[in-house]
One Martini backbone bead per residue (centre of mass of N, CA, C, O) as a GRO file, in nm:
protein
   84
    1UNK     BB    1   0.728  -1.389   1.035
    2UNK     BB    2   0.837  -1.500   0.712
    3UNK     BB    3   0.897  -1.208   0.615
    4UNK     BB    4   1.011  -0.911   0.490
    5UNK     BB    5   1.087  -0.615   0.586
    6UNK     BB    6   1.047  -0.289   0.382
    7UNK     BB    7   1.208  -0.064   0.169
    8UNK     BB    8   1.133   0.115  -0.094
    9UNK     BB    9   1.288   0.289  -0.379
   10UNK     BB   10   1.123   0.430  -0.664
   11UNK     BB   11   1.058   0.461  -1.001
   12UNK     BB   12   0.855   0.589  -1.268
   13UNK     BB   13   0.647   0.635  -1.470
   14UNK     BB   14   0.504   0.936  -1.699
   15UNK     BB   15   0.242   1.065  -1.798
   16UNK     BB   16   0.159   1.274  -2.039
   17UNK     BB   17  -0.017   1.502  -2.197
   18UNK     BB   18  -0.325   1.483  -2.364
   19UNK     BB   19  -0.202   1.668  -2.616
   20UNK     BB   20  -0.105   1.939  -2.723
   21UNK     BB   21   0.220   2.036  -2.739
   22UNK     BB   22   0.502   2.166  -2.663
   23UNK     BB   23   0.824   1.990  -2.658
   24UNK     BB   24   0.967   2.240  -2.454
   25UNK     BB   25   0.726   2.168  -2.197
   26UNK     BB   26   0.879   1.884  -2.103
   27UNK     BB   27   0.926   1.733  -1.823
   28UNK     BB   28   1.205   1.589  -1.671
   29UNK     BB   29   1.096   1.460  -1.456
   30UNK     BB   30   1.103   1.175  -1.218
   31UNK     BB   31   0.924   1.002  -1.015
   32UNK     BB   32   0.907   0.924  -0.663
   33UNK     BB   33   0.900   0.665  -0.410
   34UNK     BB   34   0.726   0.483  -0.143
   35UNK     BB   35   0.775   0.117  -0.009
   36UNK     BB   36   0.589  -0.074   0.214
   37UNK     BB   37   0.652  -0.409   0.291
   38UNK     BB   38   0.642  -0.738   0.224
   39UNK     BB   39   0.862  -0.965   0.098
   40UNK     BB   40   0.681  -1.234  -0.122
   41UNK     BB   41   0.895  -1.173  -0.372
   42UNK     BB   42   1.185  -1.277  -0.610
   43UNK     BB   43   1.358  -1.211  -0.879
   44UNK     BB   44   1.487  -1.059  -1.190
   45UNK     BB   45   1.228  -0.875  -1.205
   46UNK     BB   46   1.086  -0.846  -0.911
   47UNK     BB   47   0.906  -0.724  -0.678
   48UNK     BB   48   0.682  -0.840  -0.413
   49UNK     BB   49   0.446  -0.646  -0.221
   50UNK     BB   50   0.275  -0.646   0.115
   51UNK     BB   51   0.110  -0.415   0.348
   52UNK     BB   52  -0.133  -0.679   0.414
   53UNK     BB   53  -0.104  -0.963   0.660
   54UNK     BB   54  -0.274  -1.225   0.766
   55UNK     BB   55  -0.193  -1.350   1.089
   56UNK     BB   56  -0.071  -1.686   1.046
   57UNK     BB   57  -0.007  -2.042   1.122
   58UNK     BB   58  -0.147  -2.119   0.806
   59UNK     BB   59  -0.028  -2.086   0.500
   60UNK     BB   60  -0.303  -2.202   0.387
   61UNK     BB   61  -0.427  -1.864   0.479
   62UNK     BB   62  -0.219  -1.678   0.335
   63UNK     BB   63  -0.287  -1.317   0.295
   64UNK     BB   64  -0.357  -1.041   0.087
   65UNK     BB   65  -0.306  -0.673   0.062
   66UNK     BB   66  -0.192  -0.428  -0.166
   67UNK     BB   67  -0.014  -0.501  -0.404
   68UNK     BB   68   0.334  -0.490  -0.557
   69UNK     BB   69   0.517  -0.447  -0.863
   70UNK     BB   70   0.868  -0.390  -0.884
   71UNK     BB   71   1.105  -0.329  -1.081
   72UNK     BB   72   1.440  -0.342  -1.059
   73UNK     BB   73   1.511  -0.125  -1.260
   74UNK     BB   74   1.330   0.116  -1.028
   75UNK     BB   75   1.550   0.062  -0.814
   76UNK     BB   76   1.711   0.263  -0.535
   77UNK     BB   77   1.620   0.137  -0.281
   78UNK     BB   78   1.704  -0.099  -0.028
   79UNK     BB   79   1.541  -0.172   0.307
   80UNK     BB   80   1.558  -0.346   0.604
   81UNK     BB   81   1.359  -0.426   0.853
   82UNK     BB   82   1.199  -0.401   1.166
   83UNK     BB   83   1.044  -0.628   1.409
   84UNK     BB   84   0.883  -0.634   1.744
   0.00000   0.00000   0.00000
């Protein structure tokens, strides 16, 4: 496989409730995810992780399914996986 394998740890951001309420009852946590897949792309701006991808040695064939764009401003830890 050409990608490397990876573990991103990244917080998001999170809408708040829809409609009136108090302003001293907005939850003040922000959600944090972990996501694993390839990362088929990387630049100043975000990662691009692909948890699917169809094993072809024909690049000009490699597709892929569920992808994520997470930007780096977002990432609290990245961690490369090893594959076997």
């Amino acid at each position: 496989m050409i990608y490397k394998l990876v573990l991103i740890e990244w917080e998001d951001s999170q809408l708040g409730f829809q409609g009136w309420k108090f302003i001293n009852e907005q939850p003040k946590d922000i959600p944090n995810f972990i996501s694993v897949g390839f990362l088929v792309h990387e630049d100043e701006k975000c990662k691009i992780l692909y948890p699917h991808i169809k094993d072809t040695e024909d690049l000009e064939q490699l597709s892929g399914s569920g992808d994520i764009k997470i930007p780096n401003s977002a990432i609290l830890k990245l961690t490369e996986l090893s594959v076997t």
